[in-house]
Structures are given as C-alpha cells and as structure tokens.
N, C-alpha and C positions, 0 to 999 in steps of 0.2 A: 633384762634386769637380774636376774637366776644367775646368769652368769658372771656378772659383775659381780653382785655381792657375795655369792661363792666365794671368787679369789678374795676378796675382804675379806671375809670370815674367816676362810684357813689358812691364811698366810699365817698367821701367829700361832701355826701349830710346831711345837716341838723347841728342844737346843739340839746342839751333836750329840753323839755317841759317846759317853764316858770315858770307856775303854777302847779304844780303836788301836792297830798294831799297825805300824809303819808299812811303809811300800815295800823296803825290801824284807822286811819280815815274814810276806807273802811267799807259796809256791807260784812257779811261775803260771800265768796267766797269758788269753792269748791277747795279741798287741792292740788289737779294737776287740775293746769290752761288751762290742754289742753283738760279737759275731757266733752266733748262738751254735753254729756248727762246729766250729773249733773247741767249745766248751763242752760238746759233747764227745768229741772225741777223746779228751784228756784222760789222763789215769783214775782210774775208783778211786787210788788212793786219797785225791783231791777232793774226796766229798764224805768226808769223816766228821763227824759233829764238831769238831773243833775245826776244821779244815774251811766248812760250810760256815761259820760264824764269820771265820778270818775272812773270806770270801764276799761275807755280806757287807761286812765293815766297809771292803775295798770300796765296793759299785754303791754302796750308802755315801762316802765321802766323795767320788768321782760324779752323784749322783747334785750332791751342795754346791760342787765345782761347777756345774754345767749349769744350777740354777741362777747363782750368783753371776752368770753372763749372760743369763736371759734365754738360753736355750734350754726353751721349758719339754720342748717332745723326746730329747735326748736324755733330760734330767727322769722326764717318765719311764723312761723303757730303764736306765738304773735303776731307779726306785725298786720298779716290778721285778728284776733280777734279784734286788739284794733282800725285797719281801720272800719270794722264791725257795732263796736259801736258805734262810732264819727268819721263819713267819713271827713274829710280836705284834705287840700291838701297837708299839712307837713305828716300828716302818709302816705299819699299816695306815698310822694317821698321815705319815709323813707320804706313803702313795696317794691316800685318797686327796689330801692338800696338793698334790703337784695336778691330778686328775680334776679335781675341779675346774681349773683354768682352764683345761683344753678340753674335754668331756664331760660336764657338767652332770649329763641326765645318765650318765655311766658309775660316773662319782657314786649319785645319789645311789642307785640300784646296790653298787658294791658296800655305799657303808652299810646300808639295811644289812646284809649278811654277816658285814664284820661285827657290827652287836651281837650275833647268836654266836658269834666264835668267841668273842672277849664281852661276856655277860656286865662284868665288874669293874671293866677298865674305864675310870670316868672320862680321859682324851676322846677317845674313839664314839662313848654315848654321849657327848659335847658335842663332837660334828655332827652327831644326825639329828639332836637338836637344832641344829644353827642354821641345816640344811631345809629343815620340815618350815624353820623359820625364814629365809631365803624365799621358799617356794610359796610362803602363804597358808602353810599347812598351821594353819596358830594352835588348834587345840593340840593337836597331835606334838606342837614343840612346848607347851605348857606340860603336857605328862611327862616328856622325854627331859625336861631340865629340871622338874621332881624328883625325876628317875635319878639324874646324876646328883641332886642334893642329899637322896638315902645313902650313896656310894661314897660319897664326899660331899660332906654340909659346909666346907668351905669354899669350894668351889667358884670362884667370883666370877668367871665370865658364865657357869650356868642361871647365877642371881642376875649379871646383866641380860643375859637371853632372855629370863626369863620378865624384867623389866620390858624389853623390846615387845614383845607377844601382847602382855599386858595392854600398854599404849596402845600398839596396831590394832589390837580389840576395841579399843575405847572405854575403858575400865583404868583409871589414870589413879584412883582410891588404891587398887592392887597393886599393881607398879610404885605405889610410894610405899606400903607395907614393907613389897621385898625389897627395896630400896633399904629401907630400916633395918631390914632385917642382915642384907648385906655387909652395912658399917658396923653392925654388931659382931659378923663373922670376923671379918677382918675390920677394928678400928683404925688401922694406920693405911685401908685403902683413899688415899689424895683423891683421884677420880671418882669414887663410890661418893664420899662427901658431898665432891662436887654436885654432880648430879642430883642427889639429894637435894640438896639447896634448890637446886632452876627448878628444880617439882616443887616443892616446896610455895616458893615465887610465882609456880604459874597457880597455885592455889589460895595464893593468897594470906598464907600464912608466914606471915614476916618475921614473926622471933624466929620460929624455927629457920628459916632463911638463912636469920642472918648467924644462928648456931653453927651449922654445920655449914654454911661459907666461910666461919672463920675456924673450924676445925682444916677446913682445905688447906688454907693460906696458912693454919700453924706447921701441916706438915710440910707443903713445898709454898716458902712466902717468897722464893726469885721468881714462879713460873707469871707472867704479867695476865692471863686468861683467869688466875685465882684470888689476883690481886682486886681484878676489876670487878670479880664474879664479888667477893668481898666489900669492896665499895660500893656497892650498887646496895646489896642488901642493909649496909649500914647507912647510907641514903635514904631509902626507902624505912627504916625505922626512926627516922629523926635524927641524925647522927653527924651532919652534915660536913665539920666541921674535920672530925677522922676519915671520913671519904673524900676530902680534898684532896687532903696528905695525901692518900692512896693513890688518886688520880695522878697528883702530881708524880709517885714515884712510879709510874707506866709511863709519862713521859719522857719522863728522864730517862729510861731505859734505854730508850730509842724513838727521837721527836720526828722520826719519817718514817715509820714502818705502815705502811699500807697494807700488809697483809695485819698487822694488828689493827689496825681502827677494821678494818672488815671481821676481824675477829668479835670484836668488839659489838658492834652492830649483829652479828648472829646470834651474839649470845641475848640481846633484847628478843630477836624473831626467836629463840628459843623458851623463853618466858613470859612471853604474850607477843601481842601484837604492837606492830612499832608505833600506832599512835596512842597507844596507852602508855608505851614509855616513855615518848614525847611529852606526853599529858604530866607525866609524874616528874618526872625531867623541869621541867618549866615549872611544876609546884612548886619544886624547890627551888627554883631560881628568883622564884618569886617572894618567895618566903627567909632567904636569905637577908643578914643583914650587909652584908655588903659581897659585893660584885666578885663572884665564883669563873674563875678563867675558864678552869678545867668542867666544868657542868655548864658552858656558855658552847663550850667546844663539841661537848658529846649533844648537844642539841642541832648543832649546825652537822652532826654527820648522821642524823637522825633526819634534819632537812633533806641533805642530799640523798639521803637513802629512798628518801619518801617525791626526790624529785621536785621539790619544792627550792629550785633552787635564787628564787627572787629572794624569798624570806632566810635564807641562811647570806646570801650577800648583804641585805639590810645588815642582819646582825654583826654580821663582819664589821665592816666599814663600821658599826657603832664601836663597836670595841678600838678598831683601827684607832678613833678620833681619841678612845680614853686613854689606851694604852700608845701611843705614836713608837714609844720604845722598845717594846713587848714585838722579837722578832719573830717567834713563834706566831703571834696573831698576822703581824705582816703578810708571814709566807701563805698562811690559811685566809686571809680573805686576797692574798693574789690568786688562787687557787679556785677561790670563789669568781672571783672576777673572769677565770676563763669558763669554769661551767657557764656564767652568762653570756658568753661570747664579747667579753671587752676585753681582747688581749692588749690593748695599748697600757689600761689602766694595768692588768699583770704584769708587762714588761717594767712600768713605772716602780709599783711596790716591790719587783725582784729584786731592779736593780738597786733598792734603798737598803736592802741590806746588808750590815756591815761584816766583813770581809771575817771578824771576832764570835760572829755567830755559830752557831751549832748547825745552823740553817744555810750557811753562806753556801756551801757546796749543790745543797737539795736547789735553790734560788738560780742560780748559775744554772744549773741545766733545766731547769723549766724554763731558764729567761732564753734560752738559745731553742727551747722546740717555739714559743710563741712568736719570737721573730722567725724561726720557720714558716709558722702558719704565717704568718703576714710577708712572705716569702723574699724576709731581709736575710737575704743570706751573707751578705759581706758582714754585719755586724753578728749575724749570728756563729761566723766561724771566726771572729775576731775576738770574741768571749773565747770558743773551743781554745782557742791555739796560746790564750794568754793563760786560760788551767793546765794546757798542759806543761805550759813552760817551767809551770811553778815546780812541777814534778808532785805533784798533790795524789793521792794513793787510790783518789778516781778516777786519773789519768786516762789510763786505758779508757774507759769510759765513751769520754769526751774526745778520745783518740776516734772512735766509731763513731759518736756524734757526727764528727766532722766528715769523714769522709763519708756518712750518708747526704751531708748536706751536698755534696761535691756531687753527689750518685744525682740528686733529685734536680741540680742541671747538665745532667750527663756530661758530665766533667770527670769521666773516668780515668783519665789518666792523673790529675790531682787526687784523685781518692786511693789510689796503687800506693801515689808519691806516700801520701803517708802514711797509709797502712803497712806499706812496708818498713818506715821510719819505725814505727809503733811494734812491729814485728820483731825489730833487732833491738826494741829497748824492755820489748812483755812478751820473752818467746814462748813463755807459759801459756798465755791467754790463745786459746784452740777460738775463741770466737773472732778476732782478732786475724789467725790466719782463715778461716771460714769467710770472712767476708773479703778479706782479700783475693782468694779463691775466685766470687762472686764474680769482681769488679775486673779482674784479668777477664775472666770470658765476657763481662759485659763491652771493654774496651775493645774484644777483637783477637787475644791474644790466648789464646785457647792451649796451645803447650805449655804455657805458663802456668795457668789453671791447672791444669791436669798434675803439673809437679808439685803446685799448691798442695793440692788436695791428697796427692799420697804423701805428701810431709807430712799431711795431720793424722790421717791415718794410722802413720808413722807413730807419733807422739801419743794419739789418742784411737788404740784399738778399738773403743766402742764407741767412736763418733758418727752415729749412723748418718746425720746429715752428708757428713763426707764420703760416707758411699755411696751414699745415693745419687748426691751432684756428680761425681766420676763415671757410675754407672750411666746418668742421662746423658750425658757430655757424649759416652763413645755412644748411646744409642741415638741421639741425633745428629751422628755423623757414620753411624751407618756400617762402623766399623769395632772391630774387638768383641765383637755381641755375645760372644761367651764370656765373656770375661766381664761383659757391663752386666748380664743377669746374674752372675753370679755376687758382682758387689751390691746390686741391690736386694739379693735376698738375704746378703748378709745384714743388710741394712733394717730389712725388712724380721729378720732375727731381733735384733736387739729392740726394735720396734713395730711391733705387730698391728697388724691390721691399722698401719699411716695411711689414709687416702692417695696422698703423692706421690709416698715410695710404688703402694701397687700400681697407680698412672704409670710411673716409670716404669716397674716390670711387664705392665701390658705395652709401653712404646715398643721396648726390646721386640716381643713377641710378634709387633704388626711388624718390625724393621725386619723378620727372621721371616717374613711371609708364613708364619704359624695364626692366622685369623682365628680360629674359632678360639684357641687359648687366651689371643689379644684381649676380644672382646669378654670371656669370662671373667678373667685381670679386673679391664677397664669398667665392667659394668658393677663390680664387686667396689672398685675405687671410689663410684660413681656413690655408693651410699654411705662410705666413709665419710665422705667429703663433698656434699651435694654441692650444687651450685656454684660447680667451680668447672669457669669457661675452657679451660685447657684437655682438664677431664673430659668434658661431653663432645667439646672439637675431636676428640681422640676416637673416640667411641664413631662420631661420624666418618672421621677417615675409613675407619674398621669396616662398618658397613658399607663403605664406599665401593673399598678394593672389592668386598664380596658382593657386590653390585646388586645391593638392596638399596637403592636410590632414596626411597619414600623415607626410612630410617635416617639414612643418610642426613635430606634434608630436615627432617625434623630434630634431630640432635643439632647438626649446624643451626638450627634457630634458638634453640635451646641457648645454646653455649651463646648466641649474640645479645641475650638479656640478661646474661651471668656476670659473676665476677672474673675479674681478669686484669693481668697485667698491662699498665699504657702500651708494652711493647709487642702483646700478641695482638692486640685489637684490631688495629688491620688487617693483619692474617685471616681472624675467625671472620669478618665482616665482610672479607672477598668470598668465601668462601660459599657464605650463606646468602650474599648477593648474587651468586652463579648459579646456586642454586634456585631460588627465588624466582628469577627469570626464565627458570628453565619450566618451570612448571605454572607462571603468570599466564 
C-alpha cells in the first residue's frame, strides 16, 4: 500500500525547467548518458558552474524523456545525475518522486535528509508530509503540513494532506476546519469547495452543503461530478425542482457513460452510506409532485449498486409502462432485464428502439452481446454487419464484435476475413490489428501473426500487448529466445509487474533451460496474477524438469481448479491426470 500511494502522491510533483538550453548548445557529452566512466574522464573545463547547470538541464530533460516512456529506472539514474551536478531543491523533489515508485523505503530515508538541506523549501517539506502520511505516520504528518503552512499558508495540497491525516484519525470536526480554512486560502480552489461540501453532507449540514456545492459548479459548471455533487445538495435541501434541471443536464452530456453513473454512486459511498441515500432519494420521490425521471433513475443505480436487482427491474418496467416513448428508460430497464437474467425480454426492448435515438447505437450492441449469450449467433452478427455497413463512427466497434462472435465458434478464418476487412478501412485502430494478430495464430497461421504483430509495433511503439504476444509466440516455438525475452521485457517496461507478461518471460527462461530463473519469473507472476491455470501449469512444468515431482504435481492440481482458457484445458488436465495416477 506505501508503495502505491507513494507514486500517487508524487507524481504531481514539479513542471519543467524554465530555462533549459538546447541540445546543441551543450559541450559535447559522452553518447550513453549513463556511462559514468566516460564523464569522468572529460575535461575540468566541463564542470564549471555554468558548464554543471548546462549539464543538469541536459540529463533533467533526458531524465522527463525516459519518464514519459515508462522507463522509470533509467529516468532515476538521470534524475540522480542531473541532482549531482546542480543540487536544488526542484531536482530533489523531482528524484525523490521518480524514487518512490521503485524504492519507496529509500525515498522516504532521503527526503528526511533533504528537509535538513532545503529547511524552507515548502515542495520538498510537502513530500515528507505525504510520505509520513502514506506510511500511517498521522501525527508526525499533521506537524509536518503545519510546518509547510508557516513556510506557505497557501499551500493547497498541505491543507489537503492535512485534511487526509485528520479523517484517517477520525477527528472529521478538524478536517472540515482546514477544509474552511483551505477555500479561504484559495477561493477559486473547484476541488477544495468540492470537498467541502461531501463533508459538509456527511455531517449533515445541508445549507452549508449546498453553499459551497454551488460555489464548485460556479467555478467549473461543464465538469458533470459538480453538477451532480450540486444537485444532490439542492435536493436534499428541498429544491427539487433545480436539481432536476441539473440531472437532466448530466444526462445530456452523455446518456451512456458508465464510468459516470459509477461516478456518481461513489460520490453517495462518499457522503454516507448507500441506503441512507436510497432512504433520501425515494423521500423525495415521494414527495414530489409529479413523476421525476432523472431521481427514479439514480435510485434504480442505487438498487443495483445495493444488488437489489428485482426492486430496480420492478421499477423499470413501471416507468417502461408510463413512459412507452421515453428511450432512455427503454435502454435502462433492458439493462435491468439482463441483471435479472431475462435476456429475451433485453433483446425485445433493444430492439424497440428507434434507430433517431441517442440510444440506438448503445441498444444495438448490447442487443448483439444478449443474442450472444443466448448463443444466436447468426442474428447477432447480422446486427454487426448491418452497423457496419452504415459506416456509423462505432463501426470499428462492432467490426470486433463480430469477429469475436466468429472467434467463439472457432470460426477463425471468418474472423481474419473481417478483421482484415476492418484493418484496410480503420488502419488506425491498434486493437483492430491486435486482435487480428490473435485470430492468425488461433487459425494456425502463425507467420502471419508474427507480421501482424510487428506492424503494430510498427505503428504503435508502446503497445506492450504486442510485445508480449510476439515474445510468447517465439517462446512457444522454441525459437528466437533472445529476441522473445527481449520483447517482453520491453513489454514488461512500459508495463510493469503484468502477471502474463512475467508468465511469458519465465516461458522464455524454462525454453532457455535456465530453471531456477524460470521459476523465480513464474512464482513472482504467480502473485500478480493468482489463479491463473496457465501460470501455475508453468510453474509445474518448471519443477518438473527440475524433478521435484511433489511440487510438480501439486501445482498441476492447482492449475486444474483455476482459470483458464477452453483451449488449454486439456493440456493442464492431462497433465495433472498423469500425475494423479502416478502417486494414486
């Protein structure tokens, strides 16, 4: 957890360098920046206090370059170079922010120190607050966000720190203080309001609620989290009728965003408990004088949040019956209808809606996964292939739709046919050639694949999927094995610590008959990614070859209760069946 929230906390440390001089305005420098012996050997003349800035600058912007591509250990040893030359207190934060992600309990050690070099500097006594705050250390990050309030009383994220400490105390009176006291530093803080307000609400103080919720929404009234954060509070003060309005203008924004209704629903577990705002929710629905769309709706995602999903279908279907035209509700109680497992009645209400909706699109492809489930696949790729025709801007979409439907009756060669169709008409779309990639090796056609996969490559340098699939390809054939560990630790670069990617780089190593590294790999993957049958099969082979048998079989048993692909099953199940008998 330390380490998680570390890289949260200091990511948002720092901008660039001001003043920074061009490349070639540089003396020369040797050709790898990291090669500490070549830098030693250079002229004195190159370490002149002007000479040493110019210097820092360089391996400070080579240092941004290397972060911006996810190569955070390379981005360190910059850092630490260009601290080196021109110690401050901005490279300082900016090394201990790169160090936390990979050295967390080193981090913490060094900023302690950097506070006794930069006494003053409120950046630098910000991280060892956030840090003290990270580790649980609460009192000791309550002095240390004081400390930067004497040094700069404006300081907003040591008011939030110092909010965070409050809370995790349980001392919630405190935290609404600096809270007050925050929007007073900065009035035009949007977020400071915010927050304000859900404190506020979880205390039960609703004028003030609804004050500083519509102070939020005066300064940012596009963002839809301040709108609702605003509606909610004027709801809850009797208001009913401007919190409609509100609602409605969050739909209209965007009547499918599923990351906002989850939005949404958090911001209740933020402010009490969901059935207290169920509770208040339905007051008012009750107390309404006539029938509230949009408060009928946040109830029914109040239902489903709460798993109550009988009592949000009732409610659907009632509304269904009042509004018959209202497509919005259609697609929401078809939606219902599949929580309750009656896809026929979802396919029925998809299909009713009219082609003029805002909905028609969202409808159409939920109406083609539900004939999946009911595993009409002719009608469901007959939907696919009449959106795509239309040339509709979700095309692509539906282009993958379909040839997953084609995949799931191993109908791989129709799923190529159109992927590759789909390929020449969306050569942008990397998911697009990625799964085409897939479906070539799933048909058999494995060179195919493999050119797949370095065209995307190609187009898409940090597609780590496609290193990885490249990489496993040559290490389950046994061949290229430098050349596969190497694409998936690039992979494994831009994506760190993936359960799969490392499975794959332990394949490599058992194919390289390097065992003990295999198994370090796989047993490392194995907790990325538990309960995944391919990983623990892997792990068994490993001990196999190093004829530790007991392991052996106890991983292959493992892996036979796990998850796993229909096409390995076999595989693991002979496997752990030979063993089984061998020791029966």
């Amino acid at each position: 957890m330390f380490h998680k929230l570390c890289f949260g906390i200091l990511t948002s440390v720092g901008l660039a360098l001001s003043s920074c001089q061009t490349k070639s305005d540089f003396p020369p420098l040797p050709e790898d920046p990291l090669d500490l012996e070549k830098q030693e050997s250079l002229s004195s003349d190159l370490w002149s206090p002007e000479q040493r800035r110019a210097n820092a600058n360089y391996y400070f912007l080579l240092a941004e370059d290397r972060l911006l591509a996810q190569d955070r250990e390379t981005a360190l040893k910059l850092y630490e170079l260009a601290y080196n030359l021109d110690p401050s207190s901005y490279l300082a934060a900016k090394l201990i922010a790169s160090k936390a992600y990979l050295k967390p309990e080193e981090a913490f050690t060094q900023i302690k120190r950097m506070v006794l070099l930069y006494p003053k500097d409120p950046e630098i006594n910000v991280l060892l607050g956030q840090f003290q705050l990270a580790k649980g250390q609460l009192q000791s990050a309550v002095k240390q966000f004081n400390r930067v309030l004497t040094i700069d009383s404006e300081r907003l994220d040591a008011y939030i720190g110092l909010i965070q400490a409050y809370r995790a105390m349980g001392k919630p009176e405190k935290a609404v203080i600096i809270a007050e006291e925050m929007v007073k530093a900065d009035p035009n803080f949007a977020d400071g309001w915010a927050l304000l307000a859900k404190m506020y609400l979880s205390d039960k103080k609703l004028k003030k609620a609804k004050k500083a919720a519509e102070r939020a929404y005066t300064l940012r009234s596009n963002n839809p989290e301040y709108i609702h954060l605003y509606a909610i509070t004027l709801e809850f003060n009797g208001q009913s009728k401007r919190a409609v309005e509100l609602y409605e203008t969050i739909f209209q924004m965007n009547p499918n965003n599923d990351d906002l209704i989850a939005r949404m629903v958090n911001l209740y577990k933020q402010i009490g408990s969901l059935e207290e705002a169920l509770s208040l929710l339905e007051e008012v629905d009750r107390n309404s004088q006539k029938v509230s769309i949009p408060v009928k709706l946040q109830i029914v995602f109040l239902y489903w949040e709460l798993k109550n999903y009988e009592k949000a279908a009732s409610l659907l279907e009632e509304l269904n019956r009042d509004f018959p035209d209202n497509s919005r509700i259609s697609y929401m109680t078809a939606l219902g209808a599949e929580k309750m497992g009656r896809p026929e009645r979802a396919a029925e209400l998809y299909q009713n809606i009219d082609e003029s909706s805002q909905f028609y699109i969202h409808a159409k492809y939920r109406e083609i996964l539900v004939h999946r489930e009911l595993k009409q696949f002719d009608i469901a790729i007959g939907i696919g292939k009449s959106i795509v025709s239309s040339k509709h801007e979700r095309a692509p979409d539906f282009y993958l739709l379909i040839a997953n439907l084609y995949g799931d009756q191993k109908k791989y060669d129709s799923a190529v046919e159109v992927l590759i169709k789909a390929s020449q008409e969306y050569p942008e779309r990397t998911d697009i050639w990625f799964l085409l990639g897939i479906n070539q090796e799933r048909q058999g056609d494995v060179d195919d694949c493999i050119e797949t996969m370095k065209h995307l490559i190609k187009i898409d340098p940090q597609h780590a999927g496609a290193y990885n699939y490249l990489g496993y390809l040559y290490a389950e054939r046994g061949d290229n094995l430098d050349e596969a560990e190497m694409l998936i630790k690039t992979a494994l670069k831009i994506k760190p610590n993936d359960g799969y990617y490392l499975d794959s780089l332990g394949w490599v190593y058992y194919q390289k008959k390097q065992y003990k590294e295999a198994l370090e790999i796989l047993l490392e993957a194995n907790k990325y990614a538990p309960n995944e049958g391919v990983i623990l099969e892997h792990i068994g082979d490993v001990y196999r070859a190093m004829d530790q048998m007991d392991k052996a079989y106890s991983y292959y048993e493992k892996a036979s209760k796990a998850r796993m692909d229909p096409r390995d099953r076999d595989r693991i199940l002979k496997k752990y069946e030979e063993f089984k008998g061998r020791n029966a």
